[in-house]
N, C-alpha and C positions, 0 to 999 in steps of 0.2 A: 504494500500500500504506500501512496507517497505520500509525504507531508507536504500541505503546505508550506511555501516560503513563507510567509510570516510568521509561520510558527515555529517553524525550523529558524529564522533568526531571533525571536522571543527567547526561543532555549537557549541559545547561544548568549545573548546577552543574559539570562538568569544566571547560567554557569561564570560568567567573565564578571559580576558585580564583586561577589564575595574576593575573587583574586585583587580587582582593583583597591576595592576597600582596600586589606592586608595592607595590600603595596603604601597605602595610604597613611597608614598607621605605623606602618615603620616596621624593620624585626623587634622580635623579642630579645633581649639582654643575654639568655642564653644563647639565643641562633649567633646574635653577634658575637659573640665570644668564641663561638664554634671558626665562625666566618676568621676571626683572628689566626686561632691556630694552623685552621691549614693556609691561610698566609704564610705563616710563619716557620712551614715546612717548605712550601712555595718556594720562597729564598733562599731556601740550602739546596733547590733543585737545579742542578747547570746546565739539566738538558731539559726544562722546559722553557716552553714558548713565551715570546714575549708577551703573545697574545691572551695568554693565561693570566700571570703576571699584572697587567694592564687592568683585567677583567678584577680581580679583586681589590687592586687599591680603587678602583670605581665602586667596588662594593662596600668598600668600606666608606668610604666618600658619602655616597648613598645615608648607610647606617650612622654615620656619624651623629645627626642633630636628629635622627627620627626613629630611634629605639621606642618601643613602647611603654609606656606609663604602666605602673605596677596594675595587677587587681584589684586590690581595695579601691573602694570609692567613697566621696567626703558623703559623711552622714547627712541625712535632710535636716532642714530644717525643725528643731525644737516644736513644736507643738504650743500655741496658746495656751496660757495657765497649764504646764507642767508639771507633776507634784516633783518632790525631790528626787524621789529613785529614776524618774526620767531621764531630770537634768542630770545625777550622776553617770547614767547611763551612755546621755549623750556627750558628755565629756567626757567618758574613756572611748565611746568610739571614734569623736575627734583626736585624740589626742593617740588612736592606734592608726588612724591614717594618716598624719600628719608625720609621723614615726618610719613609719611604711615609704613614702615618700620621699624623706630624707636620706634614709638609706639605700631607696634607688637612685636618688641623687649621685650619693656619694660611690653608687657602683657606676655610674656610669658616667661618673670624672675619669675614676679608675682605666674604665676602660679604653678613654679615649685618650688618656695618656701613654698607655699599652699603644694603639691607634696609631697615635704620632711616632712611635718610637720604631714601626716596624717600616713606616711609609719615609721615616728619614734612611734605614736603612735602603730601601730600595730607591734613596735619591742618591746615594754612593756605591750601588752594585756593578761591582764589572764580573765580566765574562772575556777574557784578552782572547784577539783573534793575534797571534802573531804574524803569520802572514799577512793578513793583512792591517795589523798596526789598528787596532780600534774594537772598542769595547761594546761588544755583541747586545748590550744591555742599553745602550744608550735610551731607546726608545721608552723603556722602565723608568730612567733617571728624567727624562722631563717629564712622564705621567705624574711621580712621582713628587717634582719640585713643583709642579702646577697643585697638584692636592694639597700638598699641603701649606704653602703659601695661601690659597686659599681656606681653606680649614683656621688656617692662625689669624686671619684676618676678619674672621665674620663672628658679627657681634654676640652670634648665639653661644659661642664660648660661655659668658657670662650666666647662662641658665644656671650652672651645677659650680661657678665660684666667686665669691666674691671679689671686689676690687682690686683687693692685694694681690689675691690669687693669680689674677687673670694676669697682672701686670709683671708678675715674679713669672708664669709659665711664659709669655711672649718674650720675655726680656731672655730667658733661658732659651728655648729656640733659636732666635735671633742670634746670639751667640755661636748656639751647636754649627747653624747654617753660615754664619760667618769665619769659622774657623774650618768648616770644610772646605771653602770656595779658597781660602788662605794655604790648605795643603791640596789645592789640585782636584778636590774632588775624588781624592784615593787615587790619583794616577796609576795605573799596575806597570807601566814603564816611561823610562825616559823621554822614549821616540813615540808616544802616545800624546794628541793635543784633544782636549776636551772640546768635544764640536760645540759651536756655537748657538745653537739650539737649547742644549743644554745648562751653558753656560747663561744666557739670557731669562732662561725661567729659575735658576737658583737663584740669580741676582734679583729678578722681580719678586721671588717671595718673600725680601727683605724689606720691599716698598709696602706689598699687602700687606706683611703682617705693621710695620707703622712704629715701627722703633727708635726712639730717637738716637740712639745709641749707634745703631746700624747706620743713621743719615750721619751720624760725625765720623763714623767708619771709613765709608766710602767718600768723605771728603778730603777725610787724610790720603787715605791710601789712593783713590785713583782721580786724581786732579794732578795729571803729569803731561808729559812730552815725550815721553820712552815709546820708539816708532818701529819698534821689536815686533814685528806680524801678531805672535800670542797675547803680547802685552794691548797692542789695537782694540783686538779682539775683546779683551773681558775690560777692558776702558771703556767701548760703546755699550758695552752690554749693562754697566754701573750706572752712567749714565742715561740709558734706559729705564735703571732701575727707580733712579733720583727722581722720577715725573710721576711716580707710583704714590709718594707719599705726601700724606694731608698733614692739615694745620699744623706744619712749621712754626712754631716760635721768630720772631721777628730775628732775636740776636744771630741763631744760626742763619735764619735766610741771610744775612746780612751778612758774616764771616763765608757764606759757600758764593756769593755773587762778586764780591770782594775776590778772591783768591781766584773763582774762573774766572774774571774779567781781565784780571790781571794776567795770569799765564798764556790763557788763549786769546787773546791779543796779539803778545809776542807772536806766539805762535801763527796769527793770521798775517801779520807782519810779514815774516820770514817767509808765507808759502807764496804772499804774494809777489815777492822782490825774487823768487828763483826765477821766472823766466828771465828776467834781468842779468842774471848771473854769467859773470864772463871769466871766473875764475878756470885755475887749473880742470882739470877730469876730475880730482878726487872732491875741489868744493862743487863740482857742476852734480856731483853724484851725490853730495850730502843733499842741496838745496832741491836737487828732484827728491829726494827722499822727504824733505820738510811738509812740501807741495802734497806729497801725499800723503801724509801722517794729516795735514787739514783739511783736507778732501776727504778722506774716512772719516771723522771725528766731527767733523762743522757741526753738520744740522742738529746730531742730540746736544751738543757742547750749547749752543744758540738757545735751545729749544730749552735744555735745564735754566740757562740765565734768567731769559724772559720770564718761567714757571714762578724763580724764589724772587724776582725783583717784582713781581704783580702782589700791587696790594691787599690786605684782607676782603675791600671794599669789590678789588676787580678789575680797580683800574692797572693797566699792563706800562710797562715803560713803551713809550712813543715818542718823534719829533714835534716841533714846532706846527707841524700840519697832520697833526694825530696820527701819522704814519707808524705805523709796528719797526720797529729795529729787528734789522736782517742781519746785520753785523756785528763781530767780536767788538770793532774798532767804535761804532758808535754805541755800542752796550757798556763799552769803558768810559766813554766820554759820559754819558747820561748817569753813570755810576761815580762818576768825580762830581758829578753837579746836584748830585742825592744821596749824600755818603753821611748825611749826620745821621746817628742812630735815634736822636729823639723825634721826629720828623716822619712822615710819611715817606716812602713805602713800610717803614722798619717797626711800626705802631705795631702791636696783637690789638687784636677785636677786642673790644670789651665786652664781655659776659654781663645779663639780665645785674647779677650781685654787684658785680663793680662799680656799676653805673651807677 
């Protein structure tokens, strides 16, 4: 006998709500836990597929902010006129849910500390191909740093800890991830360069997660002139990562605009005076090399300046005919003419309380 289509897709839809729901409400605490472990054999495995690999840090990704809320549920509402054994009543049953609750809480900080610890590990996993010089894992290590950058950056952290908490775990990451990008990323050899894909989402997850600690980082460390190909390479990728982070404090925007204006200037200086250049072979060969260290570098180097020299209000550094600044040369100049720190651009917003 045949069914109707309409009925035949009724059923269908009956069977597919209950899945959807599920999906909807998140795993259970135990599934997620389960979902860890075999992660976590996952990474001791060398011959499987990235494709796997991939599949559970998205699973955990997933799981992360949508485990399921315990069973108990908050008792109703009291009852007009009460007697006492009620009220007693209904104050142990608030106070077993309430109970209930906190220590799903607190498992599932736990768990997402466990979470973090396994998804950093698979943002340092190599698999060495020696033939061919490159780490079979790569595809793992930016899934990897894209998770969790995101994960440290989103506000629902804050469900399962308080202020301190949250600011003590980001400030801890930020670190872990800044001291990996500091040793290579695990390099497994000399003659190994961390591809650039890579290298750009480890550095981005230091903007998500919004660390101030990481923005004085990356202003020490990569605000140079060193035109070494690898050294290029994780300079634009920093400076990628510098347009990621929100409400700067004024004094650093003001020390990070100062210090690029300063250096990449020169630097635009010098790329621009190489075709000029009539020296020997060996300066004709430095000053090409200048020309391109600015040409690789410009547009984020630009791009960071204009970001920390825009005011809280919005308004962006411009010329005399509100034109945006294209260049290092007049991003310095506009920067010698706006350099007091009590003064706009360098003000913080003032907060509701301040005011």
């Amino acid at each position: 006998m045949r069914i109707p289509l309409a009925a035949a897709l009724a059923a269908l839809i009956a069977l597919a709500l209950p899945v959807a729901q599920a999906r909807a409400e998140g795993s259970t605490l135990e599934d997620a836990k389960r979902n860890l472990e075999v992660f976590g054999g996952q990474l001791k495995d060398r011959k499987l597929g990235n494709e796997d690999l991939n599949g559970s840090i998205e699973a955990i990704a997933t799981d992360f902010f949508t485990i399921a809320q315990p069973a108990e549920k908050a008792p109703e509402a009291l009852a007009e006129g009460a007697d006492e054994e009620a009220r007693k009543a209904h104050a142990a049953a608030q106070k077993a849910y309430e109970d209930a609750l906190k220590k799903h809480r607190a498992a599932v900080r736990d768990w997402q500390n466990a979470a973090l610890d396994l998804v950093f590990r698979a943002l340092k996993l190599v698999a060495y191909d020696a033939k061919n010089k490159a780490n079979l894992r790569d595809d793992v290590n930016i899934k990897a740093s894209l998770v969790l950058g995101d994960l440290l950056g989103d506000a629902r952290l804050s469900e399962c800890r308080d202020a301190k908490e949250l600011e003590k775990l980001r400030e801890g990451w930020s670190k872990q991830i800044r001291d990996a990008l500091a040793g290579d990323l695990e390099e497994p050899k000399s003659d190994y360069q961390v591809p650039v894909a890579v290298l750009e989402n480890a550095f981005a997850a230091l903007g998500k997660i919004n660390d101030a600690k990481s923005l004085a980082w990356l202003l020490e460390n990569y605000s140079h002139t060193n035109n070494a190909p690898a050294q290029v390479e994780r300079l634009k990728a920093a400076h990628k990562a510098l347009l990621l982070f929100k409400g700067v404090k004024g004094e650093l925007r003001f020390q990070l605009v100062e210090k690029f204006s300063t250096i990449y200037s020169a630097a635009e200086a010098t790329a621009s005076n190489a075709a000029a250049n009539s020296g020997d072979a060996k300066q004709r060969t430095a000053a090409a090399a200048a020309k391109k260290f600015w040409d690789d570098v410009k547009t984020d180097a630009i791009a960071v300046v204009n970001y920390y020299a825009t005011a809280p209000d919005g308004k962006a550094p411009a010329n005399a005919e509100g034109q945006a600044l294209t260049t290092m040369k007049d991003l310095f100049v506009w920067f010698s003419e706006n350099s007091r720190k009590n003064r706009a651009p360098w003000l913080d917003e003032k907060t509701d309380a301040a005011k």
